[in-house]
C-alpha positions in Angstrom: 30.2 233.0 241.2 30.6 234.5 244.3 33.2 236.2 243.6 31.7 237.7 240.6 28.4 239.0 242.3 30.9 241.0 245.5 32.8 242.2 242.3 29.2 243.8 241.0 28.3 244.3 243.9 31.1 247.3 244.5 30.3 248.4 241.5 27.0 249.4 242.1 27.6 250.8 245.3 30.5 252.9 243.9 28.3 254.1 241.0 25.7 255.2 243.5 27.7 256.5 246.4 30.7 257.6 244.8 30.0 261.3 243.0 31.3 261.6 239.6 33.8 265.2 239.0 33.0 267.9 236.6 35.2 269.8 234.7 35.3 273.6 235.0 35.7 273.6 231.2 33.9 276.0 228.6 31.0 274.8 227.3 27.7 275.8 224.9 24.4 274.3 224.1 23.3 272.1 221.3 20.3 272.8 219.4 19.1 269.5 220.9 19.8 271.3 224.7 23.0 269.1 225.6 26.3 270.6 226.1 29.4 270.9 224.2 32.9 271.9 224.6 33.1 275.6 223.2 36.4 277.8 222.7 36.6 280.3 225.9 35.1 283.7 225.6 36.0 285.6 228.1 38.4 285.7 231.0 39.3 287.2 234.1 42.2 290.0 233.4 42.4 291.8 236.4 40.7 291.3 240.1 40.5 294.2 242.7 40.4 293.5 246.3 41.9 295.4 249.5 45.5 294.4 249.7 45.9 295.6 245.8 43.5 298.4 245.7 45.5 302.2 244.9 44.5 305.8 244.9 45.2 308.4 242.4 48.3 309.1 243.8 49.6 305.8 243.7 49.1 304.7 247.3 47.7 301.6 248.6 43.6 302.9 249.4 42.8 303.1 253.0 39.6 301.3 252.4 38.1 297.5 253.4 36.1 296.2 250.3 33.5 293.8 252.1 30.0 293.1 251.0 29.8 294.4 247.3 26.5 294.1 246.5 25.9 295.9 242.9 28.0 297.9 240.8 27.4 300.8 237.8 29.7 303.1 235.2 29.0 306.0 234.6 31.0 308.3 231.9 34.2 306.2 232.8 33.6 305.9 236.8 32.7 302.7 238.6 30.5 303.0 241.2 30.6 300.1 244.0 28.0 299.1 246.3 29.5 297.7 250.0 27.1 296.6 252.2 29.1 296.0 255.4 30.9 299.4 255.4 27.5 301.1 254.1 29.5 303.3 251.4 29.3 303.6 247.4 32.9 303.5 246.2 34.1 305.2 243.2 36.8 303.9 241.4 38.5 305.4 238.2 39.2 303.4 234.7 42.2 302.3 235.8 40.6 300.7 239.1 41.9 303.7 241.6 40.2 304.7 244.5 38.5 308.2 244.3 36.0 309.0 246.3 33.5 307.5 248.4 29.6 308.1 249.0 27.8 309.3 251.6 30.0 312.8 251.7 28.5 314.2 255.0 27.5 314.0 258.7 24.6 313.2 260.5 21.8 310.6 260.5 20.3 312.0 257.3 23.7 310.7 255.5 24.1 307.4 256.5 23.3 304.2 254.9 22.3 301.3 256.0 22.7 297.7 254.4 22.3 299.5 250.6 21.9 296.9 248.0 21.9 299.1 244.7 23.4 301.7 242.9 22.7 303.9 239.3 23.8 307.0 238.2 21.8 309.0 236.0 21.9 312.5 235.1 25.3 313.4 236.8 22.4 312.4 239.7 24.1 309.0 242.5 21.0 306.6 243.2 21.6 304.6 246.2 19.2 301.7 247.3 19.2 302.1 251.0 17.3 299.4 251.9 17.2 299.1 255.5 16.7 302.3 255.5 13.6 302.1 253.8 14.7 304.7 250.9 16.1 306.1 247.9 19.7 308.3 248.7 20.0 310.9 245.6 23.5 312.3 245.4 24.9 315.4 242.8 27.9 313.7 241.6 29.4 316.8 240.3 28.9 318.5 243.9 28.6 315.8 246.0 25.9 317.1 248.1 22.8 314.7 248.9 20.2 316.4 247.2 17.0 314.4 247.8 15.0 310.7 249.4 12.9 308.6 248.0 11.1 307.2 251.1 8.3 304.7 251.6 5.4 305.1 248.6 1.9 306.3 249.8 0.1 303.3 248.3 -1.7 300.7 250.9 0.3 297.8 249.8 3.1 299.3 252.3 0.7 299.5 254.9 1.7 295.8 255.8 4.8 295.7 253.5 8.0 297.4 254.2 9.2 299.5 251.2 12.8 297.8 251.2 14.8 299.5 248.0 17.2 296.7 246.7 17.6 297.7 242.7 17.2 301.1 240.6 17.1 302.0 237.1 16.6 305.7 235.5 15.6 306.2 232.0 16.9 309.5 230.2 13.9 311.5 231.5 14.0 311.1 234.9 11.8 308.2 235.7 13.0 306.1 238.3 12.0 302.2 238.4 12.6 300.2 241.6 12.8 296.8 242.8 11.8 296.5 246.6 11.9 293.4 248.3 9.2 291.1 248.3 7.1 293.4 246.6 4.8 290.9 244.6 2.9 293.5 242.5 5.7 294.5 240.0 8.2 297.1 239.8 7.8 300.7 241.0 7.9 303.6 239.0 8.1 306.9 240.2 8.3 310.2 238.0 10.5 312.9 237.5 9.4 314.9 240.5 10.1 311.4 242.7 6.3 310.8 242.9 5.0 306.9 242.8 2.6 306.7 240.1 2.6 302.7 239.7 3.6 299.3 240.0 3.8 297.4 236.6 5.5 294.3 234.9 4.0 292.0 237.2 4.8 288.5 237.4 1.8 286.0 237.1 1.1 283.0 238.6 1.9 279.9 236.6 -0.2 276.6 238.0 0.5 273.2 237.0 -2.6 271.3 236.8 -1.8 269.2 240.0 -1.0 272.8 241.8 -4.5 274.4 240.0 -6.3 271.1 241.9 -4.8 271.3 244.9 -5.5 275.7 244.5 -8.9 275.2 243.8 -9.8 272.7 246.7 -8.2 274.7 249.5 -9.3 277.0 252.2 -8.9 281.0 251.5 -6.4 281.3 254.1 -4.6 278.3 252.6 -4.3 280.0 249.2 -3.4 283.5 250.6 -0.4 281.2 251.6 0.2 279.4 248.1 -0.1 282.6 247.0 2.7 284.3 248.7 5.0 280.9 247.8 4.1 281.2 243.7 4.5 284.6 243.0 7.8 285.6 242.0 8.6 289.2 242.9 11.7 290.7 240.6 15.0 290.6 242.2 17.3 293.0 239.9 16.7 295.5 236.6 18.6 297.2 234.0 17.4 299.6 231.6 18.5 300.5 228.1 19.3 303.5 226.0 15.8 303.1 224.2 14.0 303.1 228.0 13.0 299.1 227.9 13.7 297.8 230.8 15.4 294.2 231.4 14.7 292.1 234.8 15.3 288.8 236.5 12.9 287.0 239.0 14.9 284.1 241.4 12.4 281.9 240.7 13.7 278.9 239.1 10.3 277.0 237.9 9.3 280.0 235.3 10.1 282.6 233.0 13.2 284.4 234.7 13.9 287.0 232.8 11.8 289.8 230.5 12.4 292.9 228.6 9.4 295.2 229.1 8.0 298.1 227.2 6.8 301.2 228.6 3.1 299.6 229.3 5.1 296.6 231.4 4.7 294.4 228.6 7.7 291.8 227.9 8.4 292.0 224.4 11.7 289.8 225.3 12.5 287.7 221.7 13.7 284.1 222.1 14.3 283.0 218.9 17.4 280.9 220.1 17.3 276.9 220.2 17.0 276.8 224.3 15.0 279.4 226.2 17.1 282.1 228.6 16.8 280.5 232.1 20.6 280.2 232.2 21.2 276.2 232.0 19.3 273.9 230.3 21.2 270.9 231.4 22.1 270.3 235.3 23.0 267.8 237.8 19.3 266.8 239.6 21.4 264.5 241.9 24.3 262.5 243.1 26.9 265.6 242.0 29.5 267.6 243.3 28.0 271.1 241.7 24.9 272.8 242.7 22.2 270.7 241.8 18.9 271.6 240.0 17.9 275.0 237.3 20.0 278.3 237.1 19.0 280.9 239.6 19.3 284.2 237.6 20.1 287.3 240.1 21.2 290.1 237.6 20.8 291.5 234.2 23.0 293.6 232.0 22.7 295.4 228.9 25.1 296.4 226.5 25.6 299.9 225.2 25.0 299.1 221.7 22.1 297.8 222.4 23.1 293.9 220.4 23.4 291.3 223.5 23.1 291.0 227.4 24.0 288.9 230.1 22.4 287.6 233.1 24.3 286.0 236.2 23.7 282.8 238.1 24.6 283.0 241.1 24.1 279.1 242.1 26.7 278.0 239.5 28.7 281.4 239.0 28.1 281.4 235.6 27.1 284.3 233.2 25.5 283.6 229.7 25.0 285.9 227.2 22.8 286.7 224.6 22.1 288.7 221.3 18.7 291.2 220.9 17.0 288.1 219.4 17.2 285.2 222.1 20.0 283.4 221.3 22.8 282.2 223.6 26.1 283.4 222.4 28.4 282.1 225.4 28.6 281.1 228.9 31.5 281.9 230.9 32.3 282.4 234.3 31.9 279.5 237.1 32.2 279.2 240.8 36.1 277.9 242.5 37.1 278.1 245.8 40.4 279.3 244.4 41.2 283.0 245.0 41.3 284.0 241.6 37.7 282.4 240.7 33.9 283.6 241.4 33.0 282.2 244.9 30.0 284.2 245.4 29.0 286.9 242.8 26.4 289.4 243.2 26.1 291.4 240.4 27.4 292.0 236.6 27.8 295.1 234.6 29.0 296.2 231.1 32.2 298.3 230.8 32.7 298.9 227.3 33.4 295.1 226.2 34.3 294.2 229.5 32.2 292.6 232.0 32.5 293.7 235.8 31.5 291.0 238.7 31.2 292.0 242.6 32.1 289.0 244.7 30.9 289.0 248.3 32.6 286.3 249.5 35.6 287.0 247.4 35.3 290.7 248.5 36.9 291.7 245.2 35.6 292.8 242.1 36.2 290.7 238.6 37.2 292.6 235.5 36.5 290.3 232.5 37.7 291.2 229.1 36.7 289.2 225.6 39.1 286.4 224.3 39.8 286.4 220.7 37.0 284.2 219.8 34.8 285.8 222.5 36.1 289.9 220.6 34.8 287.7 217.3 31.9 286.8 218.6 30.9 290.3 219.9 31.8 292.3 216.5 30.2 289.8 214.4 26.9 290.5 216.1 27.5 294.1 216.4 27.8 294.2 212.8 25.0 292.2 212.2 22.5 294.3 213.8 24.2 297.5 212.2 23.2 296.1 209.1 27.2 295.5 208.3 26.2 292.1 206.8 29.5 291.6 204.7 31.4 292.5 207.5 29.6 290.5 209.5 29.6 287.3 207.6 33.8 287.7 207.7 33.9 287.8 211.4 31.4 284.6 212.0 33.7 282.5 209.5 36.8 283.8 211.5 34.3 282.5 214.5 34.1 279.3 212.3 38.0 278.5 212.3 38.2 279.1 216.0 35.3 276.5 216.9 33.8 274.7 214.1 31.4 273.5 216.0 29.5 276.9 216.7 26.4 276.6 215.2 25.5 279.9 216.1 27.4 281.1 213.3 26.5 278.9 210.5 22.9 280.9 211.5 24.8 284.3 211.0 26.3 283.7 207.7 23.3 281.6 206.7 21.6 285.6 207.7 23.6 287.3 205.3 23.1 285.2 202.5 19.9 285.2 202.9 19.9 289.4 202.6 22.0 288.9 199.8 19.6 286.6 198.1 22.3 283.7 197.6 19.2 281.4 198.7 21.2 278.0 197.9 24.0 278.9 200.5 21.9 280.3 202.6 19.6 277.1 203.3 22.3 275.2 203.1 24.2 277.4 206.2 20.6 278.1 208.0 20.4 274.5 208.1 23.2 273.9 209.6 22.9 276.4 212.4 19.9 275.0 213.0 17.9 279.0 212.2 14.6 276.8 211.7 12.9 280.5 211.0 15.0 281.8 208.6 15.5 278.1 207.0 12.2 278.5 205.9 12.4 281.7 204.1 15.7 281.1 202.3 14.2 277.6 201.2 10.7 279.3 200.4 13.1 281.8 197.9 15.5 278.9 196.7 12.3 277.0 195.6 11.0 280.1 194.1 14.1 280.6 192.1 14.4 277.3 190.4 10.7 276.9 189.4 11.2 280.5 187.8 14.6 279.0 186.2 12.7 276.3 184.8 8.9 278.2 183.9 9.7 278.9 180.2 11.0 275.9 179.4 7.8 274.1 181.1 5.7 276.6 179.5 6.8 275.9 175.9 6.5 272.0 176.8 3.1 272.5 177.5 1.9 274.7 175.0 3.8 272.2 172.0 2.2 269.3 174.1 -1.3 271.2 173.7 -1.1 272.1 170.2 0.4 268.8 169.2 -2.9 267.4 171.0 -4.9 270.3 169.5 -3.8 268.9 165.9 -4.3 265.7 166.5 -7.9 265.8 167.8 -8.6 268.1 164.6 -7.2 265.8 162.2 -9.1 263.1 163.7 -11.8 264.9 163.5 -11.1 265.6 159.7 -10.8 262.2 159.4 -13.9 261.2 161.0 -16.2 264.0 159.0 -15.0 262.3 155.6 -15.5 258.7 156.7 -19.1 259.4 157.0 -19.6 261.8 154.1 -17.9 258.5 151.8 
């Protein structure tokens, strides 16, 4: 008996003490939010750090790639933020070293700890944040031709305008993110005039927060105040002007698309929300416990998915126009060919570019076969190429069977193509509760009709055979009493 109760006694000690292992493995979501094991979407093809880093003329770059803190293409240029050596680097598509920004002298030109990066224009927007500005560079002559500095508004009176992430919509309007700025983003005009904040992020009180709020002093809910609010930390901006942007915050909405009135009009019409994970270690792990913490957003050219990056897991999930969570790839390794510590994501054509900090490289990751299936399928999809479309999500289909996601997409078609039966059947599957609905709403429709005449012609024998009988017993009746 003793020996049985030490025996258990271990046990419990090593199912408590001991941390279980996780497997760096591809994974999806469930539409009941648990995970499962999902073919691999995208992987890491080529990484670019210091040792392997050329020029145009095939030498090794004289440069130290450090801090990268953001990164943007522009008409087949990358442009690379690096913090420590306060420079924009500009590689080429085949990852050469071209130039580098600031091009000049003097304490006008340099930067100081800059944190972002857009081009717009053939115009170089640089996020020089502890310089408490905008940089705005010609990239066709190089020459700094302008400054954002600190906004005329009394918020910045006890707030220091700190730049950290720009977008530019085809006009001219510049958006900014400046650190802990709790009001919203910034917007400034063509002529680089502040006009507003907008987009702001709202308080969200449980009802034990809302009890403790409402019984404290003014100066302690100055201070709650400061600790809810969730200023943005990162922005993107598509081809239509809406803009896309993440908030650290991990206890509420972390991401929006907005309109131009700084309304989100962001869809999420997927089976789990867009926080990132919906299933995490809370304790006793050896990953990062607790939710995703979402630090960039990018959008894809055509306008049919974008991705947002975790930086406490390394991951990056991606989603179509309408909410739902196409893949997850990514992860963090101290290996020196994983993510350690990435800080931003952008779109390169299909390919998805990561700056690592810690890493000091920068990730180039291009779409496996299933991932390349994935992506056309729901290009075609929205470019109303529904037969195409279908094709592509059965190829999906053979690849991972269990990829509910495109039971949904040919469930989709069917259901534009008015093959109701398949489609409920397919919709169910994929778990499209939405569209479920119509194709069954149609299928019912459809067999009633199928069956109408023949229910019609029941009913009107049944009637007359009724009709006859109650006037022959009426017959019947009217010459009982006249015998």
């Amino acid at each position: 008996m003793r020996k049985k109760l030490t025996i258990l006694i271990i046990f419990v000690f090593m199912t408590i003490l001991v941390p279980t292992t996780k497997v760096n493995a591809s994974y999806n979501y469930t539409p009941w939010q648990s995970t499962i094991e999902s073919a691999h979407s995208m992987s890491i093809t080529r990484i670019i750090n210091s040792v392997n880093l050329m020029n145009e003329d095939g030498e090794h770059a004289e440069i130290t790639l450090d801090n990268l803190r953001d990164a943007f293409v522009y008409k087949d240029h990358l442009y690379v933020v690096d913090a420590r050596a306060n420079k924009v680097f500009v590689l080429n598509e085949n990852y050469e070293y071209v130039k580098e920004y600031p091009q000049g002298e003097g304490e006008l030109y340099d930067l100081n700890n800059p944190q972002g990066v857009f081009v717009a224009n053939d115009l170089l927007y640089i996020a020089d944040t502890d310089n408490d500005r905008i940089a705005i560079y010609n990239i066709n002559t190089d020459n700094m031709i302008g400054q954002i500095k600190t906004p005329e508004d009394e918020i910045f009176e006890t707030v220091p305008f700190k730049p950290q992430k720009i977008a530019v919509d085809r006009v001219g309007r510049i958006m900014v993110v400046s650190r802990d700025t709790f009001e919203g983003i910034l917007e400034f005009d063509e002529n680089r005039k502040f006009t507003r904040f907008f987009g702001t992020n709202t308080i969200q009180l449980s009802f034990f927060e809302a009890l403790i709020y409402n019984l404290s002093s003014q100066s302690q809910r100055e201070r709650m105040a400061l600790n809810l609010q969730t200023p943005f930390t990162s922005i993107d901006i598509d081809e239509y002007g809406y803009i896309y942007a993440v908030a650290r915050n991990e206890l509420y909405k972390p991401v929006k698309k907005m309109n131009f009135k700084g309304e989100d009009i962001l869809l999420n019409n997927g089976y789990i929300p867009i926080v990132g994970d919906t299933s995490y270690p809370t304790y006793r792990e050896t990953v990062p416990l607790g939710p995703s913490t979402i630090i960039d957003i990018t959008s894809h050219d055509d306008n049919n998915r974008f991705s947002i990056l975790d930086s406490k897991r390394g991951r990056i999930f991606t989603y179509d126009m309408e909410g739902h969570l196409l893949y997850i790839f990514g992860g963090l390794d101290s290996q020196s060919n994983e993510l350690q510590g990435p800080t931003s994501i952008t779109y390169w054509g299909e390919k998805v570019i990561v700056t690592d900090n810690i890493a000091k490289s920068i990730f180039i990751y291009e779409p496996t076969v299933f991932g390349d299936l994935v992506n056309r399928a729901t290009t075609s999809y929205y470019n109303m190429q529904y037969e195409e479309s279908r094709e592509l999500w059965e190829k999906v289909l053979e690849l991972n069977s269990n990829y509910f996601l495109a039971y949904a997409g040919i469930g989709k078609t069917q259901l534009r193509n008015q093959e109701w039966e398949a489609a409920v059947e397919n919709l169910k599957l994929g778990h499209d509760h939405y569209n479920y609905s119509k194709a069954y709403e149609q299928y019912r429709n459809e067999k009633i009709s199928k069956y109408i005449p023949t229910i019609i012609v029941v009913v009107l024998v049944a009637s007359a055979y009724g009709l006859f009988r109650s006037v022959r017993a009426s017959i019947k009746r009217d010459k009982g009493e006249i015998d």
